[in-house]
N, C-alpha and C positions, 0 to 999 in steps of 0.2 A: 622658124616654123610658120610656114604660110597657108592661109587656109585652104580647104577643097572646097569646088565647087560641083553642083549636081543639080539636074533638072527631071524634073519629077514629072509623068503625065498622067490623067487620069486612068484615059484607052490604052487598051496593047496599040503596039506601033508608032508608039508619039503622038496621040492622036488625044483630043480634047483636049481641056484647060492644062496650063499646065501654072509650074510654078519653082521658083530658082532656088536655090538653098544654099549659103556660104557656110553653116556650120551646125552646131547639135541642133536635134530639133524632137521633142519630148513629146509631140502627136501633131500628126500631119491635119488634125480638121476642119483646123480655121480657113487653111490654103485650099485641100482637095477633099474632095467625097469620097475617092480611093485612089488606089495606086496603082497603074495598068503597064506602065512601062517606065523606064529610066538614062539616063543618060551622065556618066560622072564623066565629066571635062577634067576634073584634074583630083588628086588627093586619090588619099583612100579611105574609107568607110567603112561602117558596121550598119546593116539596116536589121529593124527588128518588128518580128509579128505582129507586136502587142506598143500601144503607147508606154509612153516612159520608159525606153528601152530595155522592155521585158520578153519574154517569148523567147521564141526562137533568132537566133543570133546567121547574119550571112555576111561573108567577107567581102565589100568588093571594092574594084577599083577602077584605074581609068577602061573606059571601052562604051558600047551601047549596050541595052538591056531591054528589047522589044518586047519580048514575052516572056519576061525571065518565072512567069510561074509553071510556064510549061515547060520551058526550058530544063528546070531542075524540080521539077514535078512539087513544088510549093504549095502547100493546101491555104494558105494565107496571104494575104496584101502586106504591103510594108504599110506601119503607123508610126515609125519612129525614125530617127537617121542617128547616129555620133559622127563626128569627121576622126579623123584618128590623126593625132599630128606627127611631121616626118621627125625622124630621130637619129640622128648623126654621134653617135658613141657604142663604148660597149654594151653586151648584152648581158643579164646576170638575174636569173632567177637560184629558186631553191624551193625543191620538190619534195612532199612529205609522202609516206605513206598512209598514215592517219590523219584525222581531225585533229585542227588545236597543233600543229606542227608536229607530231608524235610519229615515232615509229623509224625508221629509215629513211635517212635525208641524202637527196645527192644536190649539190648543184651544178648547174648547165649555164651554159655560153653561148650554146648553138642550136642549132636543130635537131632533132629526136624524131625519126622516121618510126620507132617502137620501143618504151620505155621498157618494155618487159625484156627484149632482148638485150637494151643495154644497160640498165640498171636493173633487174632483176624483179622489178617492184610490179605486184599483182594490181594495185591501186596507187591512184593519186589522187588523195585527199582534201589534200591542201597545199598553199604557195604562197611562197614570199617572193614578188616580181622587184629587184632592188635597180635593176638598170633595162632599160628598152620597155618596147609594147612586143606583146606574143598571143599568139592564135594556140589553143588547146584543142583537139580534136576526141572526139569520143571512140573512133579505131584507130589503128596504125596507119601508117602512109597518108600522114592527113586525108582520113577521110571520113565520113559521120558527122552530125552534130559538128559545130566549131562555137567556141565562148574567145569571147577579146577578153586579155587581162592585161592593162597598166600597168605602174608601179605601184606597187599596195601591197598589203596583208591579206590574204584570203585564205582564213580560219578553218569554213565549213559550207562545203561546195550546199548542201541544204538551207543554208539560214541565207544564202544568196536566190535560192530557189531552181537548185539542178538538183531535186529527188534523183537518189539513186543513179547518179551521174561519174563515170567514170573516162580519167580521161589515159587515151594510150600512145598519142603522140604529141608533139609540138613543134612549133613555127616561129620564129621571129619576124618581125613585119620590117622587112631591109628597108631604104631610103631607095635602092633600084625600085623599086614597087608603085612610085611613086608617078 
């Protein structure tokens, strides 16, 4: 599991101070004043609105990111980074319909381009990520909203701080991605 690297600029364009980053990084303000552009040389990432990786959640990977606020019409700077480390095994979560693992449970291996159509389920609630990392999205064909989930127990998508958050497709984060 080797780490990602990314460079951070203050200006769109790569332009002002900049500053390197091999891994998590819980608020950018020691290093910059803002976040204007980016560059991930290698790994893949979660950048997030808000310090201590809260806010809103974006998936990225290797490439450049000149303007990415205009790009994907961003009302906000990045203050946070996670590196996400690569994962070479099976994939294995478990999908609740309720809170507190309640209600109709399926579990998944792969990718879900629309839970409604393949498991039936109006909501997902909650999740037990037992093998890989995975990208949840808030509409079908990942697209909406996207939240990273680990492996862990995730009870109650509001005590995490997704009010009223509902997700209708998911992703695995392959080791191609990388």
């Amino acid at each position: 599991m080797g780490l990602g690297e990314i460079t951070f600029y203050e200006d769109r364009n790569f332009g002002g101070r900049s500053w390197e980053c091999m891994g998590d990084c819980a608020d950018f303000s020691p290093y910059l004043s803002r976040c204007g552009s980016f560059r991930v040389d290698s790994g893949c990432w979660m950048m997030y609105d808000q310090s201590n990786y809260m806010g809103m959640q974006y998936f990225m990977r290797r490439g450049e990111y000149p303007d990415y606020m205009s790009m994907w019409g961003w009302n906000n700077s990045i203050h946070s980074c996670r590196h996400i480390p690569m994962y070479r095994g099976n994939y294995r979560m478990r999908i609740y319909e309720r809170e507190n693992f309640g209600g109709q449970m399926h579990e998944c291996m792969d990718d879900c381009d629309n839970m409604m159509d393949r498991y039936r389920m109006n909501h997902c609630m909650s999740c037990h990520v037992m093998d890989g990392h995975w990208l949840m999205y808030e509409h079908p064909n990942y697209r909406g909203r996207q939240w990273y989930f680990p492996p862990g127990e995730y009870r109650n998508w509001r005590n995490m701080g997704y009010h009223n958050m509902r997700f209708m497709s998911m992703r695995r984060i392959m080791d191609s991605w990388y």
